[in-house]
VOGU-3710 file (C-alpha; in Angstrom, 3 decimals, decimal comma):
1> xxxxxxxxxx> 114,737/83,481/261,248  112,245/85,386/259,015  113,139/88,616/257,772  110,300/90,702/256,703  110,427/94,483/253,982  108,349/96,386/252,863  108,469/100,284/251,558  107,595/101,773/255,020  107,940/100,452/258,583  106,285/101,750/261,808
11> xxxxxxxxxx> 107,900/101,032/264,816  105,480/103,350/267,019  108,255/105,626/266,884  110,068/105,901/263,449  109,139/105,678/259,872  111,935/103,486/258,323  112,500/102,666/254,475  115,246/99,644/253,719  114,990/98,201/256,928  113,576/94,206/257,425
21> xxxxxxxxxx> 112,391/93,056/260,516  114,037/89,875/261,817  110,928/87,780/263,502  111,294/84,170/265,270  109,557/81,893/267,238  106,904/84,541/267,449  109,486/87,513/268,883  110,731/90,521/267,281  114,758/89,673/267,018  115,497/93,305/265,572
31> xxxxxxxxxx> 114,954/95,748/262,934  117,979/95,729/260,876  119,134/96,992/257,416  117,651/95,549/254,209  121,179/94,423/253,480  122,020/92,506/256,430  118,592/90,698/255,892  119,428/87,644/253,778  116,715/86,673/251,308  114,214/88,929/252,650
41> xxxxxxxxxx> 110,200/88,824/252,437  109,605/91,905/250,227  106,192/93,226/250,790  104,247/96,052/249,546  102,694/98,574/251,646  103,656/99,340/255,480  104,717/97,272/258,275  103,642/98,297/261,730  102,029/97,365/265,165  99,078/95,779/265,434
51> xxxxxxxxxx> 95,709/98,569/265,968  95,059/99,617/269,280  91,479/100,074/270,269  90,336/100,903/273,925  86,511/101,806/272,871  85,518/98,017/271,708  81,572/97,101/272,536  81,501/94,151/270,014  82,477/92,182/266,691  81,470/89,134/265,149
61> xxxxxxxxxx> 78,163/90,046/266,312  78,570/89,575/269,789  78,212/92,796/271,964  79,967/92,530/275,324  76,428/93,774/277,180  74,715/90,873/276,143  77,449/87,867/276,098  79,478/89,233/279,175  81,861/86,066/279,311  85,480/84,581/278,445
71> xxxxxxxxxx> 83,865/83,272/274,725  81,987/86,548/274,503  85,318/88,565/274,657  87,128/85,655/272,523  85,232/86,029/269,658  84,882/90,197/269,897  88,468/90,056/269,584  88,919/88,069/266,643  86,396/89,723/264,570  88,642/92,919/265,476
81> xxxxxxxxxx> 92,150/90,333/264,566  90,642/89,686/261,173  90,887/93,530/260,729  94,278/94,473/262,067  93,432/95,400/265,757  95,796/93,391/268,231  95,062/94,992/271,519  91,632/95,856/272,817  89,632/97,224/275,884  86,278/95,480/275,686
91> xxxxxxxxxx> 83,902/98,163/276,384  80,490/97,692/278,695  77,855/100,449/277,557  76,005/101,532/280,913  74,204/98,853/282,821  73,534/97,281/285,884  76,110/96,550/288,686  75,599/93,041/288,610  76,873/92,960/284,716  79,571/95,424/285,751
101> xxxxxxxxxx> 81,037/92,636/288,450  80,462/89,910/285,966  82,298/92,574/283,143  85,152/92,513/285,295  85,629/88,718/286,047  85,255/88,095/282,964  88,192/90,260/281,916  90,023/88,942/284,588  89,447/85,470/283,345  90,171/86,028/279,912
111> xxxxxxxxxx> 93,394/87,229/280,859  94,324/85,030/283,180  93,771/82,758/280,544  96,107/84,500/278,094  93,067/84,741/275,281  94,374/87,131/272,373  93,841/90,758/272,280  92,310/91,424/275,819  94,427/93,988/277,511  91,897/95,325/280,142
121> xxxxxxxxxx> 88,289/96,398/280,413  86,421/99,955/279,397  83,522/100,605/281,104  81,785/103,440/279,715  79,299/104,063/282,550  76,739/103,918/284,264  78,122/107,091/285,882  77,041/109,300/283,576  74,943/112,683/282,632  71,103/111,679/281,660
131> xxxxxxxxxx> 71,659/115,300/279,797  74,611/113,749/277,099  73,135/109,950/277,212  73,080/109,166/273,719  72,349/105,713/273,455  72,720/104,846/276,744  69,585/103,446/278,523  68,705/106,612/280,956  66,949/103,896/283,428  70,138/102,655/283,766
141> xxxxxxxxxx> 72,588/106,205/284,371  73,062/107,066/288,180  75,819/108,998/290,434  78,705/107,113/291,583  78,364/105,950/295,378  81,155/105,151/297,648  80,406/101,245/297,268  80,815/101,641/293,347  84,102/103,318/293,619  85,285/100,208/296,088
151> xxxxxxxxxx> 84,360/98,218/293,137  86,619/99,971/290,913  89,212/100,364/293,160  88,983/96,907/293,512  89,147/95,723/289,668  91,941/98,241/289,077  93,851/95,789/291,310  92,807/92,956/289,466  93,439/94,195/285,651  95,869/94,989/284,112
161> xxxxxxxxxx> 94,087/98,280/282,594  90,411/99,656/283,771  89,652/102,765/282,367  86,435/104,360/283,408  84,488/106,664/281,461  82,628/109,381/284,051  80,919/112,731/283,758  81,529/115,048/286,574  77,523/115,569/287,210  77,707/112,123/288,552
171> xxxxxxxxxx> 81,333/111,781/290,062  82,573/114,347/292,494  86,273/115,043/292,701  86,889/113,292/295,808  85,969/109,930/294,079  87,741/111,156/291,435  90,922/111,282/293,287  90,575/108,152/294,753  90,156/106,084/291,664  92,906/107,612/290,341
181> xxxxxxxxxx> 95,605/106,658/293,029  93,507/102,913/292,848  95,114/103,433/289,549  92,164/103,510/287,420  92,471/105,561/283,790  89,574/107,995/283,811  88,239/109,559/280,869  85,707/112,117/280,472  82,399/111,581/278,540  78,720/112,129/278,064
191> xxxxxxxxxx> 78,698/115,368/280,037  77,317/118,856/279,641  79,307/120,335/282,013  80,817/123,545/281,420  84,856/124,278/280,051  85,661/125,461/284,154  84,502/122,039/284,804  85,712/120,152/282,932  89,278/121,673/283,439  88,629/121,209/287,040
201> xxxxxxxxxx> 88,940/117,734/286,361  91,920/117,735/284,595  93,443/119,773/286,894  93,062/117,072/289,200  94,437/114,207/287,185  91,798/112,676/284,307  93,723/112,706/280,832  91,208/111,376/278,590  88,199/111,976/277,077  85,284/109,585/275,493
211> xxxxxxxxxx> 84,542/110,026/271,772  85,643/114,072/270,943  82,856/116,013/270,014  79,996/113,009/270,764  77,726/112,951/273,494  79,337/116,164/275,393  78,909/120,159/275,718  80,114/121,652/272,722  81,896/124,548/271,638  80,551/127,939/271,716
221> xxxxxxxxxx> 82,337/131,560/271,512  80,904/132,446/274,998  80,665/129,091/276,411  83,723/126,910/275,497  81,767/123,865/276,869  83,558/119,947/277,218  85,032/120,416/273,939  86,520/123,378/274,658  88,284/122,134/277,952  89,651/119,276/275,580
231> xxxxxxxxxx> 90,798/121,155/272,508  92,755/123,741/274,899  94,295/120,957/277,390  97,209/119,642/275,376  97,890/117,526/278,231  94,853/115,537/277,827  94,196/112,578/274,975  90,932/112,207/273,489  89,617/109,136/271,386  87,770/110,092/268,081
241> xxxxxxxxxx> 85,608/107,982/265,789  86,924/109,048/262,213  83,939/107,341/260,320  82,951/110,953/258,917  79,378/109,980/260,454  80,097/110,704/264,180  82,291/113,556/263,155  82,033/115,741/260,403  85,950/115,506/258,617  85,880/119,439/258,534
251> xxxxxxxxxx> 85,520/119,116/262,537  88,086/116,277/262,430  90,407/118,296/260,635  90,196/121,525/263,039  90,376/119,548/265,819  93,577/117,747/264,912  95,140/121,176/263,894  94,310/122,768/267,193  96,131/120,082/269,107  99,346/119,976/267,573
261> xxxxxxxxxx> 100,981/117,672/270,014  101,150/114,411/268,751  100,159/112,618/271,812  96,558/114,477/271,968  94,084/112,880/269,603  93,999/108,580/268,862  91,498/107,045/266,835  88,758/104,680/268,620  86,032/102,677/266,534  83,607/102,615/269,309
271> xxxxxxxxxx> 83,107/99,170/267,133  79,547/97,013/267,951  78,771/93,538/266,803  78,225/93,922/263,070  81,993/94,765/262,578  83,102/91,190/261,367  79,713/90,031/260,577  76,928/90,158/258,247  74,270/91,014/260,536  71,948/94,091/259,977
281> xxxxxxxxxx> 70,759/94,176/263,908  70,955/93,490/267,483  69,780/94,273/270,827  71,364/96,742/273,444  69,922/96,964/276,623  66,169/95,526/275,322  65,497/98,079/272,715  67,033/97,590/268,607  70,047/98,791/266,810  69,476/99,017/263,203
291> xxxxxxxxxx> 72,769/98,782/261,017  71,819/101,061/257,477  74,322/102,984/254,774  77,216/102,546/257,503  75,112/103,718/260,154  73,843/102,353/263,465  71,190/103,677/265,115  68,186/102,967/267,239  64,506/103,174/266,267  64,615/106,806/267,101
301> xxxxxxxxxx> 67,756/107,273/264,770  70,325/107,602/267,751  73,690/106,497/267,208  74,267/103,695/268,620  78,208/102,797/268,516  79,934/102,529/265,112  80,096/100,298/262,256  83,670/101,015/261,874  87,060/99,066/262,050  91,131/100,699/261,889
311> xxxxxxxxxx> 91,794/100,333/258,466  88,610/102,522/257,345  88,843/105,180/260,050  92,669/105,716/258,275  91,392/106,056/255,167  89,284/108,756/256,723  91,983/110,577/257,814  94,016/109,999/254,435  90,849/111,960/253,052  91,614/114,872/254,872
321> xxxxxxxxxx> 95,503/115,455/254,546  96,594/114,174/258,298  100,233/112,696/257,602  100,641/108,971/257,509  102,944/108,821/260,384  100,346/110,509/262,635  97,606/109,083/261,178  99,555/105,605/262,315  100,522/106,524/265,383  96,675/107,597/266,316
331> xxxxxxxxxx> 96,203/103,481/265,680  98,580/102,650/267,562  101,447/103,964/270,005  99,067/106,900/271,057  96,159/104,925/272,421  98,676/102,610/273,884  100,361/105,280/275,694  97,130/105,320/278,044  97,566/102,284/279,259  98,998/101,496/282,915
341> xxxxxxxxxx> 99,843/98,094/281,722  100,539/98,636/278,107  103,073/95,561/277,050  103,959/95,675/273,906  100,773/96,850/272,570  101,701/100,126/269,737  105,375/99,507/269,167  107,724/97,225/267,770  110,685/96,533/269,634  113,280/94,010/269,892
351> xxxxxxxxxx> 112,386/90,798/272,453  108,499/91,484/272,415  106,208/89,234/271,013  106,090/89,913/267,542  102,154/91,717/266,463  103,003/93,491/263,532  100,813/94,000/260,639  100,438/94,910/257,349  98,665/97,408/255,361  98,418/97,230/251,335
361> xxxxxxxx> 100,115/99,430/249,080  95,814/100,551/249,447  95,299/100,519/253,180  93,884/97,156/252,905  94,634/95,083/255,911  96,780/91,761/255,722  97,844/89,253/257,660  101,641/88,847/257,919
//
Protein backbone atom coordinates (compact mmCIF):
# COMPACT_ATOMS: atom_id res chain seq x y z
CA UNK A 1 0.00 0.00 0.00
CA UNK A 2 1.10 3.59 -0.84
CA UNK A 3 -0.25 6.31 1.04
CA UNK A 4 -0.03 9.60 -0.60
CA UNK A 5 -0.43 13.80 1.38
CA UNK A 6 -0.26 16.66 0.39
CA UNK A 7 -1.78 20.23 1.74
CA UNK A 8 -5.02 19.98 -0.35
CA UNK A 9 -6.90 17.03 -1.89
CA UNK A 10 -9.64 17.07 -4.59
CA UNK A 11 -11.82 14.35 -4.67
CA UNK A 12 -14.26 15.99 -7.40
CA UNK A 13 -16.31 16.66 -4.53
CA UNK A 14 -14.44 17.86 -1.34
CA UNK A 15 -11.43 19.87 -0.56
CA UNK A 16 -9.66 17.84 2.23
CA UNK A 17 -6.47 18.93 4.33
CA UNK A 18 -4.74 15.89 6.57
CA UNK A 19 -6.12 13.28 4.65
CA UNK A 20 -3.61 10.56 2.52
CA UNK A 21 -4.85 8.61 -0.12
CA UNK A 22 -4.24 4.87 0.20
CA UNK A 23 -3.35 3.69 -3.64
CA UNK A 24 -2.48 -0.10 -4.73
CA UNK A 25 -2.04 -2.12 -7.52
CA UNK A 26 -3.16 0.87 -9.50
CA UNK A 27 -6.75 1.36 -7.39
CA UNK A 28 -7.79 3.95 -5.07
CA UNK A 29 -8.12 1.79 -1.57
CA UNK A 30 -9.53 4.99 0.34
CA UNK A 31 -8.98 8.40 1.47
CA UNK A 32 -8.25 8.19 5.05
CA UNK A 33 -6.81 10.42 7.85
CA UNK A 34 -3.16 11.55 7.77
CA UNK A 35 -2.85 9.62 11.00
CA UNK A 36 -4.03 6.33 10.07
CA UNK A 37 -1.60 6.62 7.02
CA UNK A 38 1.64 5.02 8.20
CA UNK A 39 4.78 6.63 6.79
CA UNK A 40 3.03 8.70 4.37
CA UNK A 41 4.31 10.36 0.94
CA UNK A 42 4.15 14.06 1.94
CA UNK A 43 3.81 16.18 -1.08
CA UNK A 44 3.46 19.75 -1.75
CA UNK A 45 0.74 21.24 -3.64
CA UNK A 46 -2.80 19.50 -4.41
CA UNK A 47 -3.83 16.08 -5.10
CA UNK A 48 -6.73 15.56 -7.45
CA UNK A 49 -8.25 13.78 -10.58
CA UNK A 50 -6.67 13.64 -13.54
CA UNK A 51 -7.93 16.87 -16.27
CA UNK A 52 -10.85 16.26 -18.17
CA UNK A 53 -10.92 17.57 -21.67
CA UNK A 54 -13.83 16.82 -24.20
CA UNK A 55 -12.61 19.60 -26.91
CA UNK A 56 -9.13 17.71 -27.88
CA UNK A 57 -8.13 18.20 -31.87
CA UNK A 58 -4.41 17.26 -31.27
CA UNK A 59 -0.99 17.04 -29.24
CA UNK A 60 2.31 15.91 -29.93
CA UNK A 61 1.76 17.36 -33.19
CA UNK A 62 -0.61 15.09 -34.50
CA UNK A 63 -4.13 16.59 -35.26
CA UNK A 64 -6.89 13.97 -35.30
CA UNK A 65 -8.10 15.43 -39.03
CA UNK A 66 -5.07 14.44 -40.55
CA UNK A 67 -3.87 11.06 -38.64
CA UNK A 68 -7.52 9.72 -38.03
CA UNK A 69 -6.26 6.27 -36.54
CA UNK A 70 -5.64 4.10 -33.23
CA UNK A 71 -1.67 5.64 -33.17
CA UNK A 72 -3.06 9.01 -34.16
CA UNK A 73 -5.32 9.11 -30.98
CA UNK A 74 -2.40 7.23 -28.91
CA UNK A 75 -0.04 9.73 -29.21
CA UNK A 76 -2.73 12.93 -28.92
CA UNK A 77 -3.35 11.52 -25.67
CA UNK A 78 -0.07 11.30 -24.27
CA UNK A 79 1.08 14.64 -25.25
CA UNK A 80 -2.18 15.70 -23.17
CA UNK A 81 -0.81 12.76 -20.12
CA UNK A 82 2.48 14.59 -20.00
CA UNK A 83 0.33 17.64 -18.94
CA UNK A 84 -2.13 16.30 -16.43
CA UNK A 85 -5.19 15.49 -18.69
CA UNK A 86 -6.37 11.75 -18.09
CA UNK A 87 -9.59 11.61 -19.96
CA UNK A 88 -10.19 13.01 -23.40
CA UNK A 89 -12.77 13.32 -26.32
CA UNK A 90 -10.66 13.46 -29.45
CA UNK A 91 -12.23 16.12 -31.40
CA UNK A 92 -12.73 15.99 -35.52
CA UNK A 93 -12.94 19.74 -36.84
CA UNK A 94 -15.59 19.62 -39.81
CA UNK A 95 -14.84 17.36 -42.70
CA UNK A 96 -15.93 14.89 -44.94
CA UNK A 97 -18.20 11.87 -44.09
CA UNK A 98 -15.81 9.44 -45.08
CA UNK A 99 -13.24 10.83 -42.21
CA UNK A 100 -16.25 11.08 -39.91
CA UNK A 101 -16.87 7.00 -40.32
CA UNK A 102 -13.19 6.41 -40.15
CA UNK A 103 -13.26 9.11 -36.82
CA UNK A 104 -15.55 6.82 -35.31
CA UNK A 105 -13.85 3.36 -35.87
CA UNK A 106 -11.10 4.59 -34.90
CA UNK A 107 -12.46 5.57 -31.49
CA UNK A 108 -14.07 2.47 -31.32
CA UNK A 109 -10.83 0.69 -31.84
CA UNK A 110 -8.85 2.55 -29.55
CA UNK A 111 -11.15 1.67 -26.97
CA UNK A 112 -11.72 -1.55 -27.58
CA UNK A 113 -8.21 -1.73 -27.24
CA UNK A 114 -8.12 -0.12 -23.79
CA UNK A 115 -5.41 2.72 -25.13
CA UNK A 116 -5.11 5.48 -22.26
CA UNK A 117 -7.18 8.50 -22.08
CA UNK A 118 -9.79 7.85 -24.92
CA UNK A 119 -13.20 8.08 -23.41
CA UNK A 120 -15.30 8.80 -26.59
CA UNK A 121 -15.23 10.96 -29.69
CA UNK A 122 -16.22 14.94 -30.27
CA UNK A 123 -17.12 15.75 -33.47
CA UNK A 124 -17.42 19.32 -33.89
CA UNK A 125 -19.24 19.38 -37.25
CA UNK A 126 -19.74 19.45 -40.29
CA UNK A 127 -23.28 20.48 -39.29
CA UNK A 128 -22.69 23.77 -38.81
CA UNK A 129 -23.56 27.68 -39.65
CA UNK A 130 -21.21 28.97 -42.74
CA UNK A 131 -22.26 32.44 -40.80
CA UNK A 132 -20.08 31.41 -37.25
CA UNK A 133 -17.40 29.07 -39.22
CA UNK A 134 -14.33 30.25 -37.81
CA UNK A 135 -11.78 28.06 -38.91
CA UNK A 136 -13.75 25.59 -40.23
CA UNK A 137 -13.35 24.90 -44.01
CA UNK A 138 -16.89 26.45 -45.36
CA UNK A 139 -16.55 23.85 -48.48
CA UNK A 140 -16.85 21.43 -46.05
CA UNK A 141 -20.16 22.83 -43.59
CA UNK A 142 -23.62 21.37 -44.76
CA UNK A 143 -27.21 20.58 -43.05
CA UNK A 144 -27.63 17.39 -41.37
CA UNK A 145 -29.59 14.73 -43.59
CA UNK A 146 -31.49 11.84 -42.31
CA UNK A 147 -28.57 9.36 -43.45
CA UNK A 148 -26.05 11.47 -41.24
CA UNK A 149 -28.16 11.27 -38.21
CA UNK A 150 -28.33 7.18 -38.82
CA UNK A 151 -24.68 7.53 -38.62
CA UNK A 152 -24.73 9.06 -35.34
CA UNK A 153 -27.31 7.17 -34.03
CA UNK A 154 -25.34 4.46 -34.96
CA UNK A 155 -21.82 5.43 -33.27
CA UNK A 156 -23.70 6.50 -30.13
CA UNK A 157 -24.30 2.73 -29.89
CA UNK A 158 -20.90 1.93 -30.44
CA UNK A 159 -19.04 4.54 -27.94
CA UNK A 160 -19.05 4.93 -24.98
CA UNK A 161 -19.53 8.92 -25.30
CA UNK A 162 -20.29 10.88 -28.82
CA UNK A 163 -21.01 14.26 -28.33
CA UNK A 164 -21.93 16.26 -31.35
CA UNK A 165 -21.43 19.79 -31.78
CA UNK A 166 -24.55 21.31 -34.13
CA UNK A 167 -25.99 24.71 -34.93
CA UNK A 168 -29.66 24.80 -35.29
CA UNK A 169 -29.41 26.51 -39.00
CA UNK A 170 -28.28 23.14 -40.02
CA UNK A 171 -30.12 20.64 -37.60
CA UNK A 172 -33.84 20.86 -37.19
CA UNK A 173 -35.40 19.77 -33.93
CA UNK A 174 -36.75 16.62 -35.10
CA UNK A 175 -33.13 15.31 -35.68
CA UNK A 176 -32.42 16.85 -32.72
CA UNK A 177 -34.69 14.72 -30.76
CA UNK A 178 -33.72 11.74 -32.26
CA UNK A 179 -30.04 11.89 -31.56
CA UNK A 180 -30.75 12.60 -28.30
CA UNK A 181 -32.83 9.42 -27.32
CA UNK A 182 -29.80 7.52 -29.70
CA UNK A 183 -28.13 8.92 -26.71
CA UNK A 184 -25.84 11.26 -28.31
CA UNK A 185 -24.54 14.52 -26.04
CA UNK A 186 -25.33 17.55 -28.18
CA UNK A 187 -23.80 20.76 -27.74
CA UNK A 188 -24.44 23.94 -29.35
CA UNK A 189 -21.82 25.86 -31.45
CA UNK A 190 -20.85 28.02 -34.36
CA UNK A 191 -24.33 29.50 -34.74
CA UNK A 192 -25.86 32.91 -35.18
CA UNK A 193 -29.05 32.03 -34.28
CA UNK A 194 -31.02 34.16 -32.15
CA UNK A 195 -31.53 33.76 -27.87
CA UNK A 196 -35.50 32.26 -28.84
CA UNK A 197 -33.53 29.80 -30.72
CA UNK A 198 -31.29 28.82 -29.12
CA UNK A 199 -33.55 28.26 -25.98
CA UNK A 200 -35.73 26.36 -28.26
CA UNK A 201 -33.13 23.93 -28.26
CA UNK A 202 -32.62 23.61 -24.85
CA UNK A 203 -35.98 23.38 -24.23
CA UNK A 204 -35.88 20.31 -26.06
CA UNK A 205 -32.97 18.59 -24.42
CA UNK A 206 -29.21 19.95 -25.68
CA UNK A 207 -27.18 20.94 -22.41
CA UNK A 208 -24.04 22.09 -23.81
CA UNK A 209 -22.52 24.53 -25.65
CA UNK A 210 -19.09 24.70 -27.88
CA UNK A 211 -16.44 27.21 -26.76
CA UNK A 212 -18.66 30.26 -24.74
CA UNK A 213 -18.46 33.35 -26.43
CA UNK A 214 -16.38 31.85 -29.78
CA UNK A 215 -17.75 31.35 -33.02
CA UNK A 216 -21.58 32.18 -31.93
CA UNK A 217 -24.21 35.24 -31.79
CA UNK A 218 -23.27 37.39 -29.12
CA UNK A 219 -24.75 39.41 -26.58
CA UNK A 220 -26.58 42.51 -27.23
CA UNK A 221 -29.17 44.64 -24.97
CA UNK A 222 -31.91 44.14 -27.66
CA UNK A 223 -30.78 40.97 -29.07
CA UNK A 224 -29.54 38.52 -26.35
CA UNK A 225 -28.13 36.31 -29.19
CA UNK A 226 -26.40 32.42 -28.44
CA UNK A 227 -24.67 33.83 -25.58
CA UNK A 228 -27.45 35.12 -24.11
CA UNK A 229 -29.55 31.79 -24.28
CA UNK A 230 -26.37 30.25 -22.48
CA UNK A 231 -25.60 32.76 -19.76
CA UNK A 232 -29.49 32.73 -18.71
CA UNK A 233 -29.97 28.72 -18.96
CA UNK A 234 -28.43 27.55 -15.71
CA UNK A 235 -29.38 24.22 -16.77
CA UNK A 236 -27.04 24.15 -19.58
CA UNK A 237 -22.92 23.60 -19.35
CA UNK A 238 -20.75 25.40 -21.59
CA UNK A 239 -16.93 24.66 -22.29
CA UNK A 240 -14.62 27.81 -22.25
CA UNK A 241 -11.05 28.24 -23.45
CA UNK A 242 -9.44 30.32 -20.49
CA UNK A 243 -6.20 31.19 -22.52
CA UNK A 244 -7.17 35.05 -22.14
CA UNK A 245 -6.76 34.99 -26.13
CA UNK A 246 -10.13 33.37 -27.08
CA UNK A 247 -11.74 35.16 -24.22
CA UNK A 248 -11.02 38.32 -22.82
CA UNK A 249 -10.59 37.44 -18.62
CA UNK A 250 -12.98 40.51 -17.99
CA UNK A 251 -15.62 38.39 -20.18
CA UNK A 252 -14.43 35.24 -18.36
CA UNK A 253 -14.99 36.73 -15.18
CA UNK A 254 -18.72 38.06 -15.92
CA UNK A 255 -19.57 35.08 -17.36
CA UNK A 256 -18.62 32.87 -14.44
CA UNK A 257 -20.43 35.35 -12.04
CA UNK A 258 -23.63 35.24 -14.00
CA UNK A 259 -23.83 31.49 -13.73
CA UNK A 260 -23.48 30.87 -10.24
CA UNK A 261 -24.25 27.21 -10.30
CA UNK A 262 -21.33 25.30 -10.13
CA UNK A 263 -22.19 22.80 -12.69
CA UNK A 264 -22.53 25.60 -15.60
CA UNK A 265 -19.14 26.59 -16.95
CA UNK A 266 -15.88 23.72 -17.41
CA UNK A 267 -12.78 24.60 -18.93
CA UNK A 268 -11.89 23.02 -22.53
CA UNK A 269 -8.39 23.66 -24.30
CA UNK A 270 -9.75 23.20 -27.69
CA UNK A 271 -5.86 21.88 -27.72
CA UNK A 272 -4.18 21.27 -31.56
CA UNK A 273 -0.95 19.53 -32.30
CA UNK A 274 1.69 21.92 -31.02
CA UNK A 275 0.54 21.27 -27.36
CA UNK A 276 3.37 18.71 -26.43
CA UNK A 277 5.57 19.61 -29.23
CA UNK A 278 7.93 22.02 -30.58
CA UNK A 279 6.41 22.60 -33.81
CA UNK A 280 5.50 26.17 -35.07
CA UNK A 281 2.87 24.74 -37.88
CA UNK A 282 0.63 22.33 -39.46
CA UNK A 283 -2.01 21.72 -41.87
CA UNK A 284 -5.89 21.64 -41.27
CA UNK A 285 -7.99 20.79 -43.94
CA UNK A 286 -5.15 21.88 -46.87
CA UNK A 287 -4.66 25.42 -45.84
CA UNK A 288 -1.74 26.49 -42.71
CA UNK A 289 -1.96 27.08 -39.06
CA UNK A 290 0.69 29.30 -37.88
CA UNK A 291 1.58 28.88 -34.04
CA UNK A 292 3.00 32.79 -32.88
CA UNK A 293 3.12 34.60 -29.14
CA UNK A 294 0.63 31.71 -27.92
CA UNK A 295 -1.49 32.12 -30.77
CA UNK A 296 -2.73 29.93 -33.62
CA UNK A 297 -4.08 31.19 -36.47
CA UNK A 298 -4.41 30.80 -40.18
CA UNK A 299 -2.86 32.95 -42.92
CA UNK A 300 -5.77 35.25 -42.60
CA UNK A 301 -5.18 35.50 -38.71
CA UNK A 302 -8.25 33.20 -37.77
CA UNK A 303 -8.04 31.26 -34.76
CA UNK A 304 -7.47 28.18 -35.37
CA UNK A 305 -7.86 25.94 -32.03
CA UNK A 306 -5.65 26.75 -29.01
CA UNK A 307 -2.20 26.42 -27.94
CA UNK A 308 -3.30 25.70 -24.52
CA UNK A 309 -3.10 22.75 -21.96
CA UNK A 310 -5.07 22.41 -18.06
CA UNK A 311 -2.51 23.59 -15.98
CA UNK A 312 -2.22 27.12 -17.89
CA UNK A 313 -5.93 27.68 -18.47
CA UNK A 314 -5.97 27.42 -14.23
CA UNK A 315 -3.57 29.77 -13.87
CA UNK A 316 -5.85 31.90 -15.98
CA UNK A 317 -8.50 31.64 -13.81
CA UNK A 318 -6.19 32.07 -10.59
CA UNK A 319 -5.57 35.55 -12.40
CA UNK A 320 -8.93 36.54 -12.07
CA UNK A 321 -10.08 35.56 -8.43
CA UNK A 322 -12.31 32.25 -9.39
CA UNK A 323 -11.83 29.99 -6.14
CA UNK A 324 -9.54 27.04 -6.36
CA UNK A 325 -12.16 24.53 -5.68
CA UNK A 326 -14.18 25.74 -8.70
CA UNK A 327 -11.50 26.51 -10.67
CA UNK A 328 -10.67 22.49 -10.06
CA UNK A 329 -13.75 21.25 -10.46
CA UNK A 330 -14.10 23.17 -14.07
CA UNK A 331 -10.93 20.55 -14.88
CA UNK A 332 -12.41 18.00 -13.80
CA UNK A 333 -15.78 16.60 -12.18
CA UNK A 334 -17.77 19.27 -14.25
CA UNK A 335 -16.77 18.27 -17.75
CA UNK A 336 -17.05 14.74 -16.60
CA UNK A 337 -20.49 15.17 -15.50
CA UNK A 338 -21.40 15.34 -19.39
CA UNK A 339 -20.50 12.23 -20.07
CA UNK A 340 -23.07 9.21 -20.61
CA UNK A 341 -20.28 6.87 -19.90
CA UNK A 342 -18.15 8.83 -17.56
CA UNK A 343 -16.11 5.98 -15.37
CA UNK A 344 -14.11 7.29 -13.15
CA UNK A 345 -13.03 10.16 -15.13
CA UNK A 346 -13.24 13.71 -12.48
CA UNK A 347 -13.40 12.02 -9.11
CA UNK A 348 -11.56 10.03 -6.80
CA UNK A 349 -13.27 7.36 -5.18
CA UNK A 350 -12.56 4.25 -3.45
CA UNK A 351 -12.19 0.88 -5.93
CA UNK A 352 -11.58 3.01 -9.20
CA UNK A 353 -8.54 2.93 -10.94
CA UNK A 354 -6.38 5.25 -9.35
CA UNK A 355 -5.69 8.77 -12.00
CA UNK A 356 -4.87 11.25 -9.63
CA UNK A 357 -2.50 13.99 -10.14
CA UNK A 358 -0.55 16.50 -8.82
CA UNK A 359 -0.20 20.12 -9.05
CA UNK A 360 2.94 22.12 -7.46
CA UNK A 361 2.77 24.24 -4.58
CA UNK A 362 2.92 26.66 -8.32
CA UNK A 363 0.34 24.97 -10.48
CA UNK A 364 3.02 23.12 -12.15
CA UNK A 365 1.92 19.72 -13.21
CA UNK A 366 3.57 16.41 -11.81
CA UNK A 367 3.44 13.09 -12.18
CA UNK A 368 2.51 11.11 -9.04
Amino acid sequence: MRYLHAPDIFDGVRHLTEHALAVEDGRLRAIVHLKDAPEAERLDGTILPGFVDLQVNGGGGVLFNEETTVEGLRTIAEAHARTGTTHILPTLITDTPDKVRAAIDAVAQAVAQAVPGIVGLHLEGPHLSLARKGAHDPALIRPMTEADAEVLADAAARLPNLKVTIAPESVPLDLVRRLLRAGVILSLGHSDCSYETACAYFDAGVRCATHLFNAMSQMGNRAPGMVGAILDRPDVSAGIIADGIHVHTAALRIALNAHKEKGALFLVTDAMPPVGSDITEYVLNGRRVLRRDGRLTLEDGTLAGADLDMPTALKVLDGIGVPRIRALAMATCLPARLLRTPGNAGLLRSGDRFDGIRLDADGRFVPL
